[in-house]
C-alpha positions as CSV (number, residue, x, y, z in Angstrom):
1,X,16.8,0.4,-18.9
2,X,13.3,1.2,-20.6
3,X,13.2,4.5,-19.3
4,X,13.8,7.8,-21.1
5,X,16.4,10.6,-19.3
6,X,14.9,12.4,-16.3
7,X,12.2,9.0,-16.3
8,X,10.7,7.8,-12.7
9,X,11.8,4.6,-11.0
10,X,9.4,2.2,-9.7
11,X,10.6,2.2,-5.4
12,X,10.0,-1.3,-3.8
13,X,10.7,-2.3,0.4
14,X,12.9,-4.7,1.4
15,X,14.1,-6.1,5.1
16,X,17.0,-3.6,5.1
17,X,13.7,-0.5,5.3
18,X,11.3,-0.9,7.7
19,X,8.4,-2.8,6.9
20,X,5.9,-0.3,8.4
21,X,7.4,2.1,6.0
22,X,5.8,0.5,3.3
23,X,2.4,0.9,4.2
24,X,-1.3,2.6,2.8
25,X,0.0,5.9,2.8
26,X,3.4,4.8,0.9
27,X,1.9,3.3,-1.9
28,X,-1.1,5.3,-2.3
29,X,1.7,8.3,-3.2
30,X,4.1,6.2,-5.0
31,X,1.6,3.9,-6.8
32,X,-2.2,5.2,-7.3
33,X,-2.2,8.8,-6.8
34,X,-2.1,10.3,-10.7
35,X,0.0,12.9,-9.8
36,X,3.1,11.7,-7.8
37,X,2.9,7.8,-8.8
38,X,6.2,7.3,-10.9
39,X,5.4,4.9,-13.2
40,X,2.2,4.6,-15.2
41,X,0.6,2.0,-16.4
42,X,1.3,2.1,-20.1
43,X,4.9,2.0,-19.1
44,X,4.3,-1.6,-17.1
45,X,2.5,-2.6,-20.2
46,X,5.2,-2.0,-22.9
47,X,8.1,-3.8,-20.2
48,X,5.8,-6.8,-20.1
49,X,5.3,-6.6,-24.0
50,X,9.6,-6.5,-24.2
51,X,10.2,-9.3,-21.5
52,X,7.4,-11.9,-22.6
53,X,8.2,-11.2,-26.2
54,X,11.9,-12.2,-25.7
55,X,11.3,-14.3,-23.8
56,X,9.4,-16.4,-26.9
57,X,12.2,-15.2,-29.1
58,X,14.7,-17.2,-26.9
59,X,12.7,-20.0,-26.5
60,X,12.6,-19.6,-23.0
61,X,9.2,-21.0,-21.4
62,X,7.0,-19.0,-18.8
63,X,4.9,-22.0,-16.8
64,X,6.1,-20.7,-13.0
65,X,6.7,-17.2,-12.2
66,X,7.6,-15.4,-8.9
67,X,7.9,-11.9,-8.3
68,X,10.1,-10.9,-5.6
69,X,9.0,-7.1,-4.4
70,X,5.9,-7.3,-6.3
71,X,4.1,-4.4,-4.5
72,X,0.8,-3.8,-6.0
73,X,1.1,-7.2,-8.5
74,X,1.2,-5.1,-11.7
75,X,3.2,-8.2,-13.0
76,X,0.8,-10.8,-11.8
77,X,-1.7,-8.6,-14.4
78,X,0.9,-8.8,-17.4
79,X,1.1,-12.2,-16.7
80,X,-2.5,-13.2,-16.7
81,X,-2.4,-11.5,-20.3
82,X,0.8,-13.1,-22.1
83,X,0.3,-16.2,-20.4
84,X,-2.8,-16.6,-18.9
85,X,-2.2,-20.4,-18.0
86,X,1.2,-19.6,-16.2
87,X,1.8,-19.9,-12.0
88,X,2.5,-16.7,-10.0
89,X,3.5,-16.1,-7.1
90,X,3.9,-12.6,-5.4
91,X,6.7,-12.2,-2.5
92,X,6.6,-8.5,-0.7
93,X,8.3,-7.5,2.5
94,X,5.2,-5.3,3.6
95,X,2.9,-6.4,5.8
96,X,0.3,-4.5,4.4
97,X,0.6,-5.1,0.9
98,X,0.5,-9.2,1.9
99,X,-2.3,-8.5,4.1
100,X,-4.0,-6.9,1.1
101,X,-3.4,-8.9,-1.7
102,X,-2.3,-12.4,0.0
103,X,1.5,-12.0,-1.2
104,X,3.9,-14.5,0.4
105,X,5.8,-12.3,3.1
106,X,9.7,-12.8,2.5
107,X,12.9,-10.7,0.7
108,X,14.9,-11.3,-2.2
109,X,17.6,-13.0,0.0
110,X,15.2,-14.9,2.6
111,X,12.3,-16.5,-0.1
112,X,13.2,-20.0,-0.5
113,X,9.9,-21.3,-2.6
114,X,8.8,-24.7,-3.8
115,X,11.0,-26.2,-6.5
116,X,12.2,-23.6,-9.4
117,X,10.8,-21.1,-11.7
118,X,11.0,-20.3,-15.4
119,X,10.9,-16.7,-14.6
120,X,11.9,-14.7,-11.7
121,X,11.3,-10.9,-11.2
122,X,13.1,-8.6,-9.6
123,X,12.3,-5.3,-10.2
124,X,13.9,-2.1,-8.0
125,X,14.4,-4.3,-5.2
126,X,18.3,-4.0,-4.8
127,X,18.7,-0.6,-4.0
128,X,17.0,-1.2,-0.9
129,X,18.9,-4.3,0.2
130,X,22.1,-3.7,2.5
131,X,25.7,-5.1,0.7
132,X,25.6,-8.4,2.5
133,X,21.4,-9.0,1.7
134,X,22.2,-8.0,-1.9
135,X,25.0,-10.3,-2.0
136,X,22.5,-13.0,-0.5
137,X,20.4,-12.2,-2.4
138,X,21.9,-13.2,-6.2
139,X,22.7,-16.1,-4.6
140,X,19.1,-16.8,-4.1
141,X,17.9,-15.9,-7.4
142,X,20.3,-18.1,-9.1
143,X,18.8,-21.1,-7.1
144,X,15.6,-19.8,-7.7
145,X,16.1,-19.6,-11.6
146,X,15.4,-22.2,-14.1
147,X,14.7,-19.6,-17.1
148,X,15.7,-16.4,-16.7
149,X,15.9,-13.2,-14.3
150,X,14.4,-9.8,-15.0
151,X,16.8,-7.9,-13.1
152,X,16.0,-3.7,-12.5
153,X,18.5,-1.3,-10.2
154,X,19.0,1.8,-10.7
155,X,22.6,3.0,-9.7
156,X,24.4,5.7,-8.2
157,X,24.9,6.8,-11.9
158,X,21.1,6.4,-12.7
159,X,20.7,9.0,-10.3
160,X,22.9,11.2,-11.1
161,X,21.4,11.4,-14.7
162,X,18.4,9.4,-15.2
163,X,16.4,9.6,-12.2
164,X,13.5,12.3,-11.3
165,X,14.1,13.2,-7.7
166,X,11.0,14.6,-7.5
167,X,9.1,11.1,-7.3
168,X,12.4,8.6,-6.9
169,X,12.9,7.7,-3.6
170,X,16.6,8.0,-3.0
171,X,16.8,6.9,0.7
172,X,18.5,3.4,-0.7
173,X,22.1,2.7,-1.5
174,X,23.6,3.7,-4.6
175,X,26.1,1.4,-6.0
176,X,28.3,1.4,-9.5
177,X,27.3,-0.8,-11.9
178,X,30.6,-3.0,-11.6
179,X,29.6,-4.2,-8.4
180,X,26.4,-5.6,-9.6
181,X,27.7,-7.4,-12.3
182,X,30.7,-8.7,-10.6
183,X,28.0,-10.5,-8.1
184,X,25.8,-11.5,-11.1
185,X,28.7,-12.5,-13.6
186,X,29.5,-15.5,-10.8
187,X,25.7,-16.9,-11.6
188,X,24.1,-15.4,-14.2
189,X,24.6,-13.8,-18.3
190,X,23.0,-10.8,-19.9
191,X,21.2,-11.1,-22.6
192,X,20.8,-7.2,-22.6
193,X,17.4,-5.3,-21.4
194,X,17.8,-6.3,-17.8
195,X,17.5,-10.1,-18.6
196,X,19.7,-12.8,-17.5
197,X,20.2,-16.5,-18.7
198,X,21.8,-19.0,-15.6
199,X,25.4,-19.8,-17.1
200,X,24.0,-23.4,-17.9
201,X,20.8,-22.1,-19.7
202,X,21.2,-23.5,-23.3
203,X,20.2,-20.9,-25.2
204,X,22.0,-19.5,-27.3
205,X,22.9,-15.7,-27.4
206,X,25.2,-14.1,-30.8
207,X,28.2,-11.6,-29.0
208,X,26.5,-8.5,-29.8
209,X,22.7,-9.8,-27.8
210,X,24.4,-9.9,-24.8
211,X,24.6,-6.6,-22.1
């Protein structure tokens, strides 16, 4: 996880939160406002600089993109940058933000798309989604997943020691690490840094790349 100890996670909505929940006031707080947003945007900018860059060293190609939970479209930016010619599309569970910005309105477990994608995002998402949406979830993302997944959750030990609970929203569930990778493990391999290769993908990852 990019983040140094005591660092701020990025808080997304899902169908297991009310939608209204995730309206103006919530990301104006959590997302614009200098002093209680909990990610800036130099941070976004050196994750995009790791993914796209291993991305290129594994070969893997970026032509479709969706981002599932892509609140504000900080990705869709990043994108636009690395790879300007590449598809994107945004899916958000609030009715605001898809209002706002045109996002497709769907979840994680409930997006079914048009064909698959070379990259799919899927960042702080999880700890919002209820044990059978999570589980319905990876299930989806490996259908959706041609390339490779950027995976980010924080756990119940992230919060315990990484987390600042001044600006991290901890009304999600916190789950052990295990329990993720047991559902991902079925699908999906890591090749370390929150990415993970489909179990057919060909590339090729030495023992000590992978998470």
């Amino acid at each position: 996880m990019p983040y140094s100890l005591k660092s701020s996670i990025r808080n997304r909505g899902s169908l297991s939160h009310p939608a209204k929940s995730f309206n103006e006031a919530y990301y104006r707080r959590f997302y614009l406002d200098p002093e209680t947003r909990v990610r800036s945007t130099s941070a976004d900018g050196r994750l995009a600089r790791f993914v796209f860059g291993y991305l290129e060293h594994l070969g893997v190609p970026v032509k479709r993109v969706v981002d599932l939970g892509c609140g504000l479209g900080q990705w869709r930016g990043q994108l636009a940058k690395y790879h300007p010619r590449a598809g994107y599309t945004g899916v958000e569970i609030s009715a605001y933000l898809c209002a706002k910005y045109g996002w497709e309105e769907s979840s994680a477990a409930g997006f079914r798309g048009r064909g698959r994608y070379d990259l799919v995002l899927c960042q702080s998402v999880f700890q919002y989604l209820g044990d059978a949406e999570a589980r319905a979830a990876v299930e989806n993302l490996a259908r959706l997943c041609r390339g490779a997944l950027y995976l980010e959750i924080i756990t119940d030990r992230d919060w315990k020691l990484h987390c600042n609970r001044d600006v991290t929203d901890g009304n999600v569930h916190l789950r052990s690490a295990r329990w993720y990778r047991n559902l991902l493990e079925r699908h999906f391999r890591s090749a370390g840094g929150g990415l993970f290769l489909p179990k057919n993908s060909p590339v090729v990852l030495y023992e000590l790349e992978q998470g």
